[in-house]
N, C-alpha and C positions, 0 to 999 in steps of 0.2 A: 202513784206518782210520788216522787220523793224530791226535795228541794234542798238549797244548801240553805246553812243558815243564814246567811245575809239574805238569800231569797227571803227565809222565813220573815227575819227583820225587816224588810219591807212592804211585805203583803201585808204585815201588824201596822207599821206606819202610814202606807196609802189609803187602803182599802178598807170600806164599812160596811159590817155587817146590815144586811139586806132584809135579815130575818125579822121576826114579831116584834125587834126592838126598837125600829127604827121609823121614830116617831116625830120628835123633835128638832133634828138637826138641820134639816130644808127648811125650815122655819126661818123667817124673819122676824124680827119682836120691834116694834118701837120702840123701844129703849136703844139705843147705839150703845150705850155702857153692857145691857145684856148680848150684846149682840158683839161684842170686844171676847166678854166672858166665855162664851158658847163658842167662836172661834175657839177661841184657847185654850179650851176645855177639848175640844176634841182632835186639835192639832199635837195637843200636848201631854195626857192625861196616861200615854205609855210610861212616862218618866214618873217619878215620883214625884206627882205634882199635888198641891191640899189646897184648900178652899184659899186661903193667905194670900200663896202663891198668883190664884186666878185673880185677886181683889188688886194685888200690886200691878198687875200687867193691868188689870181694867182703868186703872187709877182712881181706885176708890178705896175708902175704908170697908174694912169687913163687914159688919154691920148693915151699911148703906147699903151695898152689894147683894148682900145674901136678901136685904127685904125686896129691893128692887126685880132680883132673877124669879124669887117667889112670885112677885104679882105679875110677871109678864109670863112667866112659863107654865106656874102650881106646881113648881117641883124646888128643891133646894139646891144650893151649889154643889153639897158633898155626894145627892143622888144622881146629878146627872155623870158628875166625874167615875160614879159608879157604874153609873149604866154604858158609858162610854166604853169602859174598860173590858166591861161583861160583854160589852156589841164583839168586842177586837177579841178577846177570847174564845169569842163565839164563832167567828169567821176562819180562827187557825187552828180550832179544833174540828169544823170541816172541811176545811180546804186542805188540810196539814197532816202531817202523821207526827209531827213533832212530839217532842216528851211533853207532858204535864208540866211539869219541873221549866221547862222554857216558856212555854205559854202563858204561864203564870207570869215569870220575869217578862216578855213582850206587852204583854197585854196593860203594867203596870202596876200589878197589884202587888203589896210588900209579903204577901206569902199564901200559902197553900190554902192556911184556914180562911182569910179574908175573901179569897176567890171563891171558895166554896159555899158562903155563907149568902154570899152575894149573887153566888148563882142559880142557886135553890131559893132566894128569895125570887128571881127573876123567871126562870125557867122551872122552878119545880123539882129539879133533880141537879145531883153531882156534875162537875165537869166533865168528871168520866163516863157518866153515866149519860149525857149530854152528846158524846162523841159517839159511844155505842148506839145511841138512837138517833142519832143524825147517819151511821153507817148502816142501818140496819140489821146491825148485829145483836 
């Protein structure tokens, strides 16, 4: 199956990865400030979005923020934006035949090495590598 690319940029922007990653974001936290954050984190986290960015939409200072997402999640603000990004990677690298090279830009990651590092932290293998075993090839 093959998609145009607005399709692809869509299915990156709507759609979450269903896979082993998808842990936290049905989550509700009592904190409403983590709960601003986690929004934004995963509505937003295709763009080139940093920890800064998610503390000013929360309206908090950095600091507060990142201690606060810790005690309510045990994860920090830059791993979940991570793992966000890996989910959306993850879902256009099966659902998709798109290039590397795009999915990388969709998914929001600033380049090839960071997706990689992150993905292998996550999954164990490349993204390529990732795609090949989700193909059964």
């Amino acid at each position: 199956m093959t998609f145009s690319w607005q399709a692809i940029g869509l299915l990156a922007h709507f759609l979450r990865d269903t896979g082993a990653v998808e842990t936290q974001k049905a989550a509700t936290f009592d904190d409403p400030m983590v709960n601003t954050a986690m929004d934004y984190i995963w509505s937003q986290s295709h763009n080139q979005i940093g920890v800064n960015d998610v503390a000013r939409h929360a309206g908090a200072n950095r600091r507060t923020l990142e201690r606060r997402f810790k005690a309510a999640t045990g994860t920090t603000l830059l791993n979940e934006i991570q793992r966000c990004r890996t989910s959306r990677a993850a879902l256009l690298l099966r659902e998709t035949e798109a290039p590397l090279k795009y999915v990388i830009g969709r998914a929001g990651f600033a380049g090839y090495q960071q997706q990689r590092q992150t993905f292998r932290k996550l999954f164990g293998v490349s993204p390529k590598g990732y795609r090949s075993k989700q193909s059964g090839a």
